[in-house]
N, C-alpha and C positions, 0 to 999 in steps of 0.2 A: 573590219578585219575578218576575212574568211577561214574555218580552222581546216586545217587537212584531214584531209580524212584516213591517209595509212599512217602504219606506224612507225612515222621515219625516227620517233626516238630512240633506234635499236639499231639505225646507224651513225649514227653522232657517238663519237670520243668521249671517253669519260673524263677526259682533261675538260671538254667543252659544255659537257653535261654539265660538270660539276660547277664551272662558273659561271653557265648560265643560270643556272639554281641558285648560287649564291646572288650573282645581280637581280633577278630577281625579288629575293627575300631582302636585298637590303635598299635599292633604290623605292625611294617610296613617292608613289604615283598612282590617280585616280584612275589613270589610264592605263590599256594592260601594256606589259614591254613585250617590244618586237622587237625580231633579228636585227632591225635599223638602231634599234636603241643602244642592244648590245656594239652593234659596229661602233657605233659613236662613243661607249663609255672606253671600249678598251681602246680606240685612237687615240682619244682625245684626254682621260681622266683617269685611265689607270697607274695605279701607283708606278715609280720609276724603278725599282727592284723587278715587278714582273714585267714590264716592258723591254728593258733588259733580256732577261729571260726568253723572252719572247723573240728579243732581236735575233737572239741565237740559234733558234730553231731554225730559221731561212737559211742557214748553212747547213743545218742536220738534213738530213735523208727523212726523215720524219717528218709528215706533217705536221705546219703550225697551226695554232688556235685559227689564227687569224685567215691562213688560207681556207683552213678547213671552212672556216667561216663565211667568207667570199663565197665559196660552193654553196653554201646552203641559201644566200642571199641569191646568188645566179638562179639554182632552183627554184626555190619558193619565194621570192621576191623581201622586199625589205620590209611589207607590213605583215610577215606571218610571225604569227605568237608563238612567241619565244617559247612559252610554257611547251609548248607540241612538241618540244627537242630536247624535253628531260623526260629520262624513263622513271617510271613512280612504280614503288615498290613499298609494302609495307613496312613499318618498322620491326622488331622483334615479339613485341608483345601482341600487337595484330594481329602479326602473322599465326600466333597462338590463338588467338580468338576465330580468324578464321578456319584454320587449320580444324578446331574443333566443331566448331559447324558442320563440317564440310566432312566429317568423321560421321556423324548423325546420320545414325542407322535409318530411321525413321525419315529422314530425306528422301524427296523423291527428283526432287531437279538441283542442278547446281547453284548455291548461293549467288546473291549478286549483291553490290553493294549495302542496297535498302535492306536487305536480309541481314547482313552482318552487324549494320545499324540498329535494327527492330532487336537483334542477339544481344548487344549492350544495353541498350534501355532497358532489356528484359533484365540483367541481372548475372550475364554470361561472366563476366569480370569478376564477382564477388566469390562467381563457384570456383572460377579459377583457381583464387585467391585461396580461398578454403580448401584446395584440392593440394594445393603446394607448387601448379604450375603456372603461378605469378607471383612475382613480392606484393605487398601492401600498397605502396608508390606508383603501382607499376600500370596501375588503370586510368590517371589521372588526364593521359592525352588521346585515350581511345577515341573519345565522341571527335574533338577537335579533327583529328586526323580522317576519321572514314567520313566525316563532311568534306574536308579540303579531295578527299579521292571523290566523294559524286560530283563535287563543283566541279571539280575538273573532267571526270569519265562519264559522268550521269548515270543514275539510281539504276540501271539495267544491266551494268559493265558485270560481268563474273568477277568475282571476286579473288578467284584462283590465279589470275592474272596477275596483282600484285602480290602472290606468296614471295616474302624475303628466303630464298636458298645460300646458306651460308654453310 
């Protein structure tokens, strides 16, 4: 499986993002999922309420999942990874940890992931916490989560990249 190299996750649908994220996270396989995979569960195995649903958009003026989806297989063929077609963004509490890095006066280059990472093991979480700008709970998915962002982006991605703007 070849990854792409631009960022086409920034034009994919959040209807399409969002289920591809979801299929992703719940079909479970040692194998990564591709666009071909996705084709195949929402043909063949998605529930009969969203297919429904589905049916109806091929009348709307709107594009469907499934056209939308077609396009992306036309473009990038049926073995590219799925993952390349969700945009990843931190969660809230991250984006606090990053955020505060990246305020660090004493920086001289922009964080990158390894760096945000090296920030948690240090201890960043705790001061947070101590500070009043995180709950107690609220550290518990940091590590988990800035691993799933290098698996995915690699330890040199900027970090600012994923800030959650809300």
């Amino acid at each position: 499986m070849i990854r792409n190299p631009i960022d086409i996750a920034s034009r994919v649908s959040p209807e399409l993002t969002s289920l591809i994220e979801t299929l992703i996270n719940q079909l479970e396989t040692d194998e990564p999922i591709t666009l071909g995979n996705i084709h195949s569960f929402i043909m063949n195995e998605m529930p009969n309420e969203l297919s429904e649903t589905e049916e109806m958009h091929h009348f709307d003026v709107a594009e469907s999942v499934v056209d939308e989806l077609d396009e992306l297989i036309e473009g990038f063929g049926e073995s590219a990874a799925a993952v390349d077609f969700v945009s990843a963004f931190a969660s809230e509490q991250l984006t606090r940890v990053i955020e505060e890095v990246m305020n660090d006066e004493n920086r001289e280059n922009p964080p990158t992931l390894t760096t945000i990472k090296d920030a948690i093991l240090a201890g960043l979480p705790a001061r947070l916490i101590g500070e009043g700008v995180m709950e107690d709970d609220e550290d518990d998915q940091l590590l988990p989560e800035i691993d799933n962002l290098i698996d995915r982006f690699g330890p040199d991605a900027l970090a600012e990249e994923y800030l959650r703007y809300e």
